[in-house]
BAFI-3210 file (N, C-alpha, C; in Angstrom, 3 decimals, decimal comma, padded with zeros to 6 digits):
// residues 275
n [1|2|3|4|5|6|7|8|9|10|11|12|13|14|15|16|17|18|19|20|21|22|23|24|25|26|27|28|29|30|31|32|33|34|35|36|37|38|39|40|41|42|43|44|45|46|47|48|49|50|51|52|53|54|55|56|57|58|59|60|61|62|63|64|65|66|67|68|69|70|71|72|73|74|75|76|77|78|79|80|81|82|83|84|85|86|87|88|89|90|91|92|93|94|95|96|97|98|99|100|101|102|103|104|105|106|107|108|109|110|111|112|113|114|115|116|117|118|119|120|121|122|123|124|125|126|127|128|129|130|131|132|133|134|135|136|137|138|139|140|141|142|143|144|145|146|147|148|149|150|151|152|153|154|155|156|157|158|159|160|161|162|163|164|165|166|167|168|169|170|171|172|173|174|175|176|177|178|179|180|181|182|183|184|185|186|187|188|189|190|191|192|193|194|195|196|197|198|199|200|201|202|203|204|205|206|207|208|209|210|211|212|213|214|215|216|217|218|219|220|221|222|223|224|225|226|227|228|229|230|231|232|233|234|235|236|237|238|239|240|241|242|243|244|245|246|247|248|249|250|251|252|253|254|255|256|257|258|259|260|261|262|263|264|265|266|267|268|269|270|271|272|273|274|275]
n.u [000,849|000,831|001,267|000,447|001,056|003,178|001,825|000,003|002,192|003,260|001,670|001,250|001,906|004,456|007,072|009,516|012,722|016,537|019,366|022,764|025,795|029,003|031,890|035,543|038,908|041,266|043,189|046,310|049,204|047,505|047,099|045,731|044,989|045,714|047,632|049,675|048,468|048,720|051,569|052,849|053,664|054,167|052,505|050,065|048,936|046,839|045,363|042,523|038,867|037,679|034,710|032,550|030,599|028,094|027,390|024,701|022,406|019,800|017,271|016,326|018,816|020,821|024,075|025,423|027,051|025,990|024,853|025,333|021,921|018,428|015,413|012,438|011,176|008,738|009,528|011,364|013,793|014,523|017,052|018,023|017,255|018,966|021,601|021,388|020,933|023,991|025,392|024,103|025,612|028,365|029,441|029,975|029,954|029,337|030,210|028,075|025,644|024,165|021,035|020,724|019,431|016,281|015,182|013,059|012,407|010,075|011,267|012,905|013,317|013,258|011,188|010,698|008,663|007,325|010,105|011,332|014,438|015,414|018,478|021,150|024,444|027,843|030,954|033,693|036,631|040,379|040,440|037,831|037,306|038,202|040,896|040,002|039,313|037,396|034,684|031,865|030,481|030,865|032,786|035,517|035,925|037,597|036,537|036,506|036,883|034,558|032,535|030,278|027,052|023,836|020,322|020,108|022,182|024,634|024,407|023,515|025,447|027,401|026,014|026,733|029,332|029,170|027,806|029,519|031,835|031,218|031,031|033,771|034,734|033,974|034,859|034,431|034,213|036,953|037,742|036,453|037,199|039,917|040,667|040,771|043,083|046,186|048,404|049,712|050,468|048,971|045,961|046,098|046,096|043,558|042,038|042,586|041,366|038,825|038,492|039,478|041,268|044,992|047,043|049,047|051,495|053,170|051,959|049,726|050,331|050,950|048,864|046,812|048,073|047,911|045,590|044,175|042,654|043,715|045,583|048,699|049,651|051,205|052,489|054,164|054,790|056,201|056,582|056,919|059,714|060,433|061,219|060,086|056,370|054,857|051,995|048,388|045,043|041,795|040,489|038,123|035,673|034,150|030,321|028,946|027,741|024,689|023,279|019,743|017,844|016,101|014,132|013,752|013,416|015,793|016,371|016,488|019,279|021,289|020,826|021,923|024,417|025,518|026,049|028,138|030,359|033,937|036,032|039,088|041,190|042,297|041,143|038,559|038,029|039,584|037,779|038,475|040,715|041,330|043,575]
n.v [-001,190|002,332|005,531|008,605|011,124|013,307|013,427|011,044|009,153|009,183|008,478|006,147|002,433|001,465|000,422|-002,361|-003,725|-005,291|-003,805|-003,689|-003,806|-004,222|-004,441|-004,789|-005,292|-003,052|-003,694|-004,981|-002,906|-000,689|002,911|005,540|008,500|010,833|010,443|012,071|014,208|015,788|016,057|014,876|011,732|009,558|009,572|009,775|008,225|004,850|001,491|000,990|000,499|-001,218|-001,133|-002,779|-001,156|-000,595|000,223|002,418|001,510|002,568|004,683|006,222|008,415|007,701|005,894|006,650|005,585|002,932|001,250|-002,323|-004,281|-005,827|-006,984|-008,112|-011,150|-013,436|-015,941|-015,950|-015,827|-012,789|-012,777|-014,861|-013,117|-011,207|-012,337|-013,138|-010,550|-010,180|-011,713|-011,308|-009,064|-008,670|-011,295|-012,012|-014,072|-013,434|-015,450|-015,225|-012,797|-010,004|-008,837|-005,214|-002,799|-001,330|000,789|003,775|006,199|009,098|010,570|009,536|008,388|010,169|011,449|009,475|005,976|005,424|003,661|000,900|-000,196|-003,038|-003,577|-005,063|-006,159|-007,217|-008,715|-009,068|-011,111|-010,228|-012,646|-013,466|-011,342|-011,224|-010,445|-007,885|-007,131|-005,030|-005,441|-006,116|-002,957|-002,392|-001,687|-001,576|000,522|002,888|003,508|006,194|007,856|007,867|007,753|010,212|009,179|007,020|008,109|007,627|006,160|006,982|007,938|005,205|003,687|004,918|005,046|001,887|002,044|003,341|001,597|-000,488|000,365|001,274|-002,275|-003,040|-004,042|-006,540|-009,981|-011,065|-009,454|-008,727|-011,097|-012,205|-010,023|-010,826|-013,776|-017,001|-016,578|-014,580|-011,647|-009,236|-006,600|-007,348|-007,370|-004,909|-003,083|-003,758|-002,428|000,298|000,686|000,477|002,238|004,058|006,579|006,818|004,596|004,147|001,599|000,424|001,472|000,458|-002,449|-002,665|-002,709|-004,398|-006,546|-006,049|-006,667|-009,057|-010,684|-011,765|-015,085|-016,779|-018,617|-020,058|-020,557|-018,527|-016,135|-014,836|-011,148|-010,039|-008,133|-008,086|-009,662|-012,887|-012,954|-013,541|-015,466|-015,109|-015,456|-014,924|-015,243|-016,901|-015,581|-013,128|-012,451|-012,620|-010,200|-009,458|-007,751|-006,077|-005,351|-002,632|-000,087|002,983|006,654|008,104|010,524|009,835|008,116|010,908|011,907|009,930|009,476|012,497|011,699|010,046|010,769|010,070|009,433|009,395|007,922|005,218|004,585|003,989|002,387|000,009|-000,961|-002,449|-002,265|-000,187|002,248]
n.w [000,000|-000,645|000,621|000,001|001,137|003,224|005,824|005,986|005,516|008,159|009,996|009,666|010,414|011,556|009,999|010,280|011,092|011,076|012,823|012,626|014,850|014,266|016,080|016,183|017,289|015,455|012,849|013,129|013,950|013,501|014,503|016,419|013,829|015,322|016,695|014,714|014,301|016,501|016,986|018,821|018,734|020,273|023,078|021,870|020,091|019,917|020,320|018,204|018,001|015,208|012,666|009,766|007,550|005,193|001,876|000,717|-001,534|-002,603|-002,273|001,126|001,480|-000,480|-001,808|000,755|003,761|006,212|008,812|008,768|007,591|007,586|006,312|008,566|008,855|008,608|009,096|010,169|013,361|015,241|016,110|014,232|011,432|012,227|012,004|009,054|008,051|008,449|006,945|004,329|003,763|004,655|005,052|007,074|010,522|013,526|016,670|018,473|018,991|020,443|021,844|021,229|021,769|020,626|018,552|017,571|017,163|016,090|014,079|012,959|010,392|008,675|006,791|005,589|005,373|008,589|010,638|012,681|014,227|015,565|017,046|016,780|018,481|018,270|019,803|017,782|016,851|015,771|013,535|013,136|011,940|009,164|008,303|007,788|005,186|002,174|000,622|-001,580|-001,965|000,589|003,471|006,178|008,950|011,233|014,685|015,036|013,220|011,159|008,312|007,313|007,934|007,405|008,245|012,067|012,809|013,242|015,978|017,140|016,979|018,645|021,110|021,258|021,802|024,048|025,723|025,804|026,678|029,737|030,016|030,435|032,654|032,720|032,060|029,851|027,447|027,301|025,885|024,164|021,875|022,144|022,712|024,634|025,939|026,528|026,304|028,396|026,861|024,783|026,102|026,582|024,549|024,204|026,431|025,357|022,985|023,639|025,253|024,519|024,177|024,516|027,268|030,037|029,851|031,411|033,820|033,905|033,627|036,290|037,692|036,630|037,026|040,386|040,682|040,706|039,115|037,168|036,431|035,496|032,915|032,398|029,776|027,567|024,999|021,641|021,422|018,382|018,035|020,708|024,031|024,684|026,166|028,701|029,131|029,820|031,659|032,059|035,359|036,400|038,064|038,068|036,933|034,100|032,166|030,882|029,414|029,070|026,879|025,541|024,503|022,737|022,000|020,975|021,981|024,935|024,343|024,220|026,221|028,230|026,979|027,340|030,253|030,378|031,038|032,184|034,702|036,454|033,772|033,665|036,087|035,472|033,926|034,787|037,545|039,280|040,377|041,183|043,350]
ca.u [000,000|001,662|001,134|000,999|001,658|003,914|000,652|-000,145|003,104|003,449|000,580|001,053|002,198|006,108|008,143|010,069|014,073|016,926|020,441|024,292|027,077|029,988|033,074|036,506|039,923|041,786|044,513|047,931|049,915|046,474|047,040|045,220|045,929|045,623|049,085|050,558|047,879|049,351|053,089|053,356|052,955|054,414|051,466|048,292|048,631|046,552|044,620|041,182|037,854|037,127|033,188|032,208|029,453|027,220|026,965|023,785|022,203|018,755|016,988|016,702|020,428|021,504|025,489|025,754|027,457|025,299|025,081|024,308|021,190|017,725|014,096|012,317|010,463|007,570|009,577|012,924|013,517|014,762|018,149|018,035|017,186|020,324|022,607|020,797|021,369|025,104|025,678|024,445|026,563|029,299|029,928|030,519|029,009|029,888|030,190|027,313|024,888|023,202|020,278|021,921|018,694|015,637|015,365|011,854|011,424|008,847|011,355|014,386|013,098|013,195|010,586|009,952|007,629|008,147|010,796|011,747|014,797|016,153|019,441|021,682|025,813|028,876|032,287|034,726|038,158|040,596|041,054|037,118|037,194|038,150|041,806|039,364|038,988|036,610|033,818|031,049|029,574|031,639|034,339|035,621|035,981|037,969|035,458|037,303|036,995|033,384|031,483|028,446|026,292|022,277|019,716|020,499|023,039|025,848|023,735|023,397|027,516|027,941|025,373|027,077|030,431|029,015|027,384|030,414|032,649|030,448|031,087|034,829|035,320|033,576|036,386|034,095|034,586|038,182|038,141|035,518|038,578|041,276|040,425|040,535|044,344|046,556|049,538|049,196|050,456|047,755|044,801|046,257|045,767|042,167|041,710|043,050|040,538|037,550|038,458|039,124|042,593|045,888|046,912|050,470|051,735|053,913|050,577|048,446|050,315|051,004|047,279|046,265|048,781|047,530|044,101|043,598|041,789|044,543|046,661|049,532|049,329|052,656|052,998|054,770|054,241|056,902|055,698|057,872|061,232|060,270|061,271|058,674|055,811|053,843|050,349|047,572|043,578|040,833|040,391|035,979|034,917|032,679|029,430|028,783|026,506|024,103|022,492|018,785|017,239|015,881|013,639|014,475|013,166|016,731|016,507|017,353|020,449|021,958|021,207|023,174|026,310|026,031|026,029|029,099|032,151|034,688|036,847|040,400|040,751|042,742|040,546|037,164|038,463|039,892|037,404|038,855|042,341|041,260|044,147]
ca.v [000,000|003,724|006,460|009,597|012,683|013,424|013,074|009,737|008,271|009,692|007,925|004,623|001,516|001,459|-000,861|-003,432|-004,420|-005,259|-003,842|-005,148|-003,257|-005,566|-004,009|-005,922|-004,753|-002,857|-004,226|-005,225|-001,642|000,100|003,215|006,594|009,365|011,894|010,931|013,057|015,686|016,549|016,096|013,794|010,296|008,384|010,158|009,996|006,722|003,913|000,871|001,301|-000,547|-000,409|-002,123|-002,575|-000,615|-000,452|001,593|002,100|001,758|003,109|006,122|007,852|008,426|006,609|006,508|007,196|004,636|002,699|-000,007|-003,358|-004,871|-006,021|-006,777|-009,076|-012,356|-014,199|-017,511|-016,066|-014,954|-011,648|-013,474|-015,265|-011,929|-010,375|-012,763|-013,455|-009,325|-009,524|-012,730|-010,920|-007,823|-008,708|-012,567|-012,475|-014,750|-013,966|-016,920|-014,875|-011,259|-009,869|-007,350|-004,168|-001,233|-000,764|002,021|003,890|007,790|008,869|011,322|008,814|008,045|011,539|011,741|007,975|005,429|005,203|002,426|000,357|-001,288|-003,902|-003,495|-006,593|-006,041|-008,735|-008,205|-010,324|-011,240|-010,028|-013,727|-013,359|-010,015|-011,754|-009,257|-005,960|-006,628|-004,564|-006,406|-005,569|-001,808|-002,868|-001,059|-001,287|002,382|002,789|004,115|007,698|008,220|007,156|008,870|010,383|008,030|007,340|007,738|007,914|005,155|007,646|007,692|004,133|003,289|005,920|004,258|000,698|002,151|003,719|000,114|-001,304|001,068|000,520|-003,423|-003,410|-004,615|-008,091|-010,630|-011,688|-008,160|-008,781|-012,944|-012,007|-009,638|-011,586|-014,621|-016,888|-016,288|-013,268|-011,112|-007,939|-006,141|-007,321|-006,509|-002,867|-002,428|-003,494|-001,196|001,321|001,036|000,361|003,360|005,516|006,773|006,098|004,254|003,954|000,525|-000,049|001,745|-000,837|-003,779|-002,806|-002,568|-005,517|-007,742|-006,342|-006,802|-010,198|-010,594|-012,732|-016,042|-016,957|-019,993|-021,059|-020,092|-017,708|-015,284|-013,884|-009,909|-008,806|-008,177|-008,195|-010,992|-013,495|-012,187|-014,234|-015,346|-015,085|-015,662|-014,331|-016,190|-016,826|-015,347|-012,494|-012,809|-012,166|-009,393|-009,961|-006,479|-006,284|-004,352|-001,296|000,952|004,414|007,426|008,811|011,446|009,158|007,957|011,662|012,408|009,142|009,645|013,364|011,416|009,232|011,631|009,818|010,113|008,780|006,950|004,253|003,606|004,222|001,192|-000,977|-000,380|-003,346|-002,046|001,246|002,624]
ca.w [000,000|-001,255|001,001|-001,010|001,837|004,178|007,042|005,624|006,167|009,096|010,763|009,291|011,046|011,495|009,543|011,074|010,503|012,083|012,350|013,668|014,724|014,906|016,585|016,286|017,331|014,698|012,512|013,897|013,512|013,642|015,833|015,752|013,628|016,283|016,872|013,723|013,848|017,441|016,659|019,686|018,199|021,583|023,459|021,479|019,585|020,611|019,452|018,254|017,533|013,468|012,718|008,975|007,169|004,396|000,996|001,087|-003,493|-002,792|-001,248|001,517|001,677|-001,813|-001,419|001,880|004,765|006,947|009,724|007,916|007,990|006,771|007,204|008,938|008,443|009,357|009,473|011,039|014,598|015,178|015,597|012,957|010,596|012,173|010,989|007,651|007,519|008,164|005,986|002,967|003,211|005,132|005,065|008,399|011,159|014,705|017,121|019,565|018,736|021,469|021,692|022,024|021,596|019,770|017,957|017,191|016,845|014,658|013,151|012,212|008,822|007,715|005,881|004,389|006,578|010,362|010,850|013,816|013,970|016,737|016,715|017,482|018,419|018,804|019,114|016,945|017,376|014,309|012,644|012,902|011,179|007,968|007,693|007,218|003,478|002,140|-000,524|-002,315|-000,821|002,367|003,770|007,602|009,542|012,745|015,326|015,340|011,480|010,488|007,428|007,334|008,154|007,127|009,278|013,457|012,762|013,951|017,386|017,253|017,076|019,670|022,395|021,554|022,448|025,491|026,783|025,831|028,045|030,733|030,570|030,489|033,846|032,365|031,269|028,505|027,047|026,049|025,772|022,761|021,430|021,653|022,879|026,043|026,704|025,792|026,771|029,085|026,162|023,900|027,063|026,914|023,703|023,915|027,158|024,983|021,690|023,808|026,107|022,947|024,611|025,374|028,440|030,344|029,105|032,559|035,118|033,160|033,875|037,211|038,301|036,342|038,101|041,140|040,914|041,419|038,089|036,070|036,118|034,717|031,966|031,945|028,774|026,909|023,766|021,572|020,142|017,464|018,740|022,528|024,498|025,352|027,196|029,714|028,761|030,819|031,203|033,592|036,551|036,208|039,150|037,607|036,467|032,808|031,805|028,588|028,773|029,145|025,421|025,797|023,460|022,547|020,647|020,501|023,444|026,010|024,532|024,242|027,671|028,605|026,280|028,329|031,630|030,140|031,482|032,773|035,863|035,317|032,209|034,020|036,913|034,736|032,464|035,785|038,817|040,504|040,591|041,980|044,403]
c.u [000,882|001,159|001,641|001,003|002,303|002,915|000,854|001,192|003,497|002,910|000,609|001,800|003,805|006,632|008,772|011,903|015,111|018,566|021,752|025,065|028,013|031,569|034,136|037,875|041,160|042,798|045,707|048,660|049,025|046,922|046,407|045,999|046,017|046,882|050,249|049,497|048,430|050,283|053,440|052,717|053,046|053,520|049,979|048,287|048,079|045,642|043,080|040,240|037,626|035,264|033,025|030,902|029,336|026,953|025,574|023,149|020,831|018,535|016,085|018,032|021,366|023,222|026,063|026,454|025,879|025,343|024,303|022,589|020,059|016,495|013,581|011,137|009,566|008,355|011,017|012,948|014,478|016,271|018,961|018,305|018,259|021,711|022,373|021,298|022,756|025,851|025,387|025,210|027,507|030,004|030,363|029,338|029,534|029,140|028,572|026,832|024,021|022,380|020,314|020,510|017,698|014,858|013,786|011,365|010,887|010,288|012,726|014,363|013,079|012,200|009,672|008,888|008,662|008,766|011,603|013,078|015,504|017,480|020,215|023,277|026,726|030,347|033,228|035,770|038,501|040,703|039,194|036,230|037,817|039,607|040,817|039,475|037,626|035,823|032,998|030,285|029,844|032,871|034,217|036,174|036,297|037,115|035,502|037,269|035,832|033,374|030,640|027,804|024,401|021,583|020,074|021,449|024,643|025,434|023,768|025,066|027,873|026,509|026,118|028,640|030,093|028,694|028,578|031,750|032,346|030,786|032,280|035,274|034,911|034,614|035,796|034,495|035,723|038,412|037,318|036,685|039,769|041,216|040,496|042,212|044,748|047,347|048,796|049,084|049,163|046,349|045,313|046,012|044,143|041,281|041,824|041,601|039,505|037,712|038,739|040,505|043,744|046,442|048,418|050,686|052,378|052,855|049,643|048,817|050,510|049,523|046,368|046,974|048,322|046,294|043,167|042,690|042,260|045,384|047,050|049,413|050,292|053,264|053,577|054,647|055,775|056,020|056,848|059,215|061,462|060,726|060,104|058,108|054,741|052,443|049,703|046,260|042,954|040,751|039,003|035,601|033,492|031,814|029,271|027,117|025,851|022,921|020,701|018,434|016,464|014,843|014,024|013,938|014,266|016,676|017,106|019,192|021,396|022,051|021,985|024,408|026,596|026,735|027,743|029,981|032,529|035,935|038,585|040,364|040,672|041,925|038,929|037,205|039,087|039,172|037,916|040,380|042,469|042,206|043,825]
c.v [001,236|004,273|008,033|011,268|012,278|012,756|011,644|008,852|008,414|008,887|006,510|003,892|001,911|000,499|-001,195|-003,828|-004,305|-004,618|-003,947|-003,991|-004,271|-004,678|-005,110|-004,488|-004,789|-003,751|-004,112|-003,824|-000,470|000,861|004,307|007,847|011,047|012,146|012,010|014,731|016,179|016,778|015,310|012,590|009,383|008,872|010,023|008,559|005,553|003,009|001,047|000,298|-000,213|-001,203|-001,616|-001,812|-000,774|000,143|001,806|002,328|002,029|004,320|005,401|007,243|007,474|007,292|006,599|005,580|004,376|000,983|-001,499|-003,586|-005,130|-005,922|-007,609|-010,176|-013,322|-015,473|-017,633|-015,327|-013,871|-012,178|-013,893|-014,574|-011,271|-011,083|-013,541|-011,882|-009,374|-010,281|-012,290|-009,891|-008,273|-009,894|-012,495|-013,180|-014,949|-014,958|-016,514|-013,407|-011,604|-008,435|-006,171|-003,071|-001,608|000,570|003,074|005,364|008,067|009,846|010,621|008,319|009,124|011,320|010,624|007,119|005,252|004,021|002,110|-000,160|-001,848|-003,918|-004,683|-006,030|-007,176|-007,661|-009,429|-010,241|-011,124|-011,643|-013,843|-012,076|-010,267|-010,871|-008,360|-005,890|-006,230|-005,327|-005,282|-004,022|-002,172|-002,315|-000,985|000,244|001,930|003,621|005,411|008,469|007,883|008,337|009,334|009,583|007,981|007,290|008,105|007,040|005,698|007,425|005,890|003,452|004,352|005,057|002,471|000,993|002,625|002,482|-000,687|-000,861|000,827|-001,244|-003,852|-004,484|-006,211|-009,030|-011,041|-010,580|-008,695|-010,198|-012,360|-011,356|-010,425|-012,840|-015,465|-016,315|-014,867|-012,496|-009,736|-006,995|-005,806|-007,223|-005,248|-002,589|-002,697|-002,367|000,374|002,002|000,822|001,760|004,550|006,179|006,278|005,655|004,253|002,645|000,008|000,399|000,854|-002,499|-004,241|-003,063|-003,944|-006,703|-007,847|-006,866|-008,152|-011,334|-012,028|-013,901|-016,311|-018,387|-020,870|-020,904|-019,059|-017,342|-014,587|-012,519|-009,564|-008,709|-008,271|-009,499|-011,979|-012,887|-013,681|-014,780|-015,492|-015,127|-014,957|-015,131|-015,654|-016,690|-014,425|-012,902|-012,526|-011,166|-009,609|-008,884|-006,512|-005,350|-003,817|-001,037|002,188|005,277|008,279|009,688|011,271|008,997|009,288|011,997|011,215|009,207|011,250|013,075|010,535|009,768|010,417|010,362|009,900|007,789|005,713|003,788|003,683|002,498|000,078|-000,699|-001,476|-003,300|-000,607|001,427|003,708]
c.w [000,000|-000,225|000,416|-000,531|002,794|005,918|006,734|006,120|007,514|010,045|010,176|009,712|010,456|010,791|010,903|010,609|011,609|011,832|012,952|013,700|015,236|015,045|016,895|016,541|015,946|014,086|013,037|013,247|013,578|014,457|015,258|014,740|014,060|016,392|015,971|013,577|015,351|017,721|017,956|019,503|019,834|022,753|023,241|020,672|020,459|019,949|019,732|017,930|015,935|013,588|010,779|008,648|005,910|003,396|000,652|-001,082|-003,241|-001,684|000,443|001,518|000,480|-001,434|-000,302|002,923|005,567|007,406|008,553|008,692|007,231|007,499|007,879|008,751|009,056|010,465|009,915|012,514|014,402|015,249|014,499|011,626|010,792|011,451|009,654|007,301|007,409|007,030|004,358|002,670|003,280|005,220|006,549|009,620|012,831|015,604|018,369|018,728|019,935|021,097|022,346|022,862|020,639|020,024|017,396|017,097|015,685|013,579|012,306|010,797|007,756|006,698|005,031|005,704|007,796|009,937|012,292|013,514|015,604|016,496|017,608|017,693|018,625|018,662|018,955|017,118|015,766|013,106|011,943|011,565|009,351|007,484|007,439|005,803|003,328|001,202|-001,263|-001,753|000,609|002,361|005,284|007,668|010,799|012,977|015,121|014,193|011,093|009,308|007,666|006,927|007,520|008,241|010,573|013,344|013,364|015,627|017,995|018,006|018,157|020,575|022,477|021,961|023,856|026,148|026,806|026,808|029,225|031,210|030,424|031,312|033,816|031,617|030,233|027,235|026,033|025,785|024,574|021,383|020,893|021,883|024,318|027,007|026,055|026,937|027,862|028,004|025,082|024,745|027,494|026,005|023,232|024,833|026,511|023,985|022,547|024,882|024,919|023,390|024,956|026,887|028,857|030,435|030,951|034,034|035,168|033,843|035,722|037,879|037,600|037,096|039,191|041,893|040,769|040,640|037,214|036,638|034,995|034,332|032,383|031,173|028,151|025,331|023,202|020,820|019,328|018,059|020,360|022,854|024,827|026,137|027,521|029,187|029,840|030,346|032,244|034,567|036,646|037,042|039,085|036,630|034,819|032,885|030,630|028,852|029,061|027,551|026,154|024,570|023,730|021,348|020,428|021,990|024,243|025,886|024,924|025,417|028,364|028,157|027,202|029,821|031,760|031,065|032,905|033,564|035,263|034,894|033,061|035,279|036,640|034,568|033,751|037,062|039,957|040,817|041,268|043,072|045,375]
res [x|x|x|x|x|x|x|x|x|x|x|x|x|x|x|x|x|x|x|x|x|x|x|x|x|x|x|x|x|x|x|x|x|x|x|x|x|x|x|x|x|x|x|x|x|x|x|x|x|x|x|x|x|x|x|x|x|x|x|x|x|x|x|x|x|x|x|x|x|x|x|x|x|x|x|x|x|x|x|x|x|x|x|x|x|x|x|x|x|x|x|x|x|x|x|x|x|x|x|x|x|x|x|x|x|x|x|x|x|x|x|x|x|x|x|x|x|x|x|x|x|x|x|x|x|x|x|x|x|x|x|x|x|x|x|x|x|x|x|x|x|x|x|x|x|x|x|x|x|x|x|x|x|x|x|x|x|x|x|x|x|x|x|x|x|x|x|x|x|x|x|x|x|x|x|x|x|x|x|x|x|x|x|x|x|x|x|x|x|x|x|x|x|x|x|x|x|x|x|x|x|x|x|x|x|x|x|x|x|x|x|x|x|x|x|x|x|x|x|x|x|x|x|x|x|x|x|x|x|x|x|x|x|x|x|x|x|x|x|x|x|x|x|x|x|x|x|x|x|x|x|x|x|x|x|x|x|x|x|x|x|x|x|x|x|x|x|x|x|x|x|x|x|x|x]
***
């Protein structure tokens, strides 16, 4: 059925669809490039989150970037529809999506029919991230560099970094990242990209050692010219969080990303190492 005024669509039942943000830790060498626009690289460099997007070949917003995704189906669950959405853009299939937000102001469609969408998130580890090749109307974007985006989809990727700041202190957090083991080195540089700043590499490891959080494998890691480094895992004492979904006509989130401000970086991003 057409709706042929602005009123008309206005007032007519919302569409339905769903859409993914999948955040993975940057490429190996990845660091920002804050560091050369401030002339102190050993200062501002740090690793970041990238997440693929979308070119989008029809209107509203023909051309434009945007979060994958699709619509949804009698005979799929809302699950199901999310990774049926990322499988046709993106070929990718993480091992878990959870329901991050849905999404519903009347005015996010600018203009075309109301649309809902459920928005699903995961975060992938880089072997999962397929190397960051780009495909068909697919290109990955570090968090810090996006395009102009369609739609609230800028709002969107900015509330899943805020929930995701928020659940640092969860060891599933960075086991999803990197996996179940992993160097100090390589859990600083995910504290780093999920905190969006740089961190002190030798304050970091001190406060993670002390905090009661980690054992040692046994094993050993070489990086690059470094000497072996230690490996380590979480020790499963905390609970896992899996979020409760939400609705949202947009409002809310901005007054939460206001409420965001953080204290210091380093004991924002470690509350169980707090001195």
């Amino acid at each position: 059925m057409g709706f042929g005024n602005v009123s008309e669509r206005r007032s007519a039942p919302p569409q339905a669809g769903v859409s993914v943000v999948i955040l993975a830790l940057g490429p190996k060498g990845d660091t920002g490039n804050s560091a050369a626009d401030s002339g102190n690289a050993a200062n501002s460099a740090h690793s970041r989150l990238w997440l693929p997007l979308v070119k989008r070949v029809r209107q509203p917003f023909l051309g434009c970037w945007a979060l994958p995704g699709g619509d949804l189906r009698s005979d799929r669950s809302l699950e199901q529809s999310a990774y049926a959405a990322l499988e046709s853009t993106t070929d990718l299939h993480p091992r878990y999506l959870e329901q991050l937000y849905t999404f519903g102001g009347p005015t996010r469609s600018h203009g075309g029919l109301p649309m809902v969408s459920v928005v699903y998130w995961a975060l992938v580890g880089q072997t999962e991230a397929a190397g960051f090749e780009d495909g068909d109307n697919v290109r990955w974007f570090p968090e810090d560099e996006l395009p102009e985006l369609a739609f609230d989809h800028r709002q969107i990727i900015d509330y899943a970094l805020l929930r995701l700041r928020s659940k640092i202190e969860y060891s599933d957090v960075a086991t999803r990242l990197l996996g179940p083991t992993f160097t100090l080195r390589q859990l600083h540089g995910v504290y780093e990209a999920i905190g969006g700043e740089p961190l002190d590499l030798a304050n970091f490891r001190r406060k993670m050692l002390a905090s009661g959080d980690l054992e040692d494998t046994g094993e050993k890691m070489r990086e690059g010219r470094q000497r072996p480094a230690t490996v380590y895992r979480y020790i499963p004492k905390r609970p896992v969080e899996n979020g409760t979904p939400h609705e949202s006509d947009g409002d809310d989130i901005v007054e939460l990303s206001r409420q965001g401000e953080r204290e210091d970086a380093l004991d924002a991003l470690i509350p169980s190492a707090r001195i």
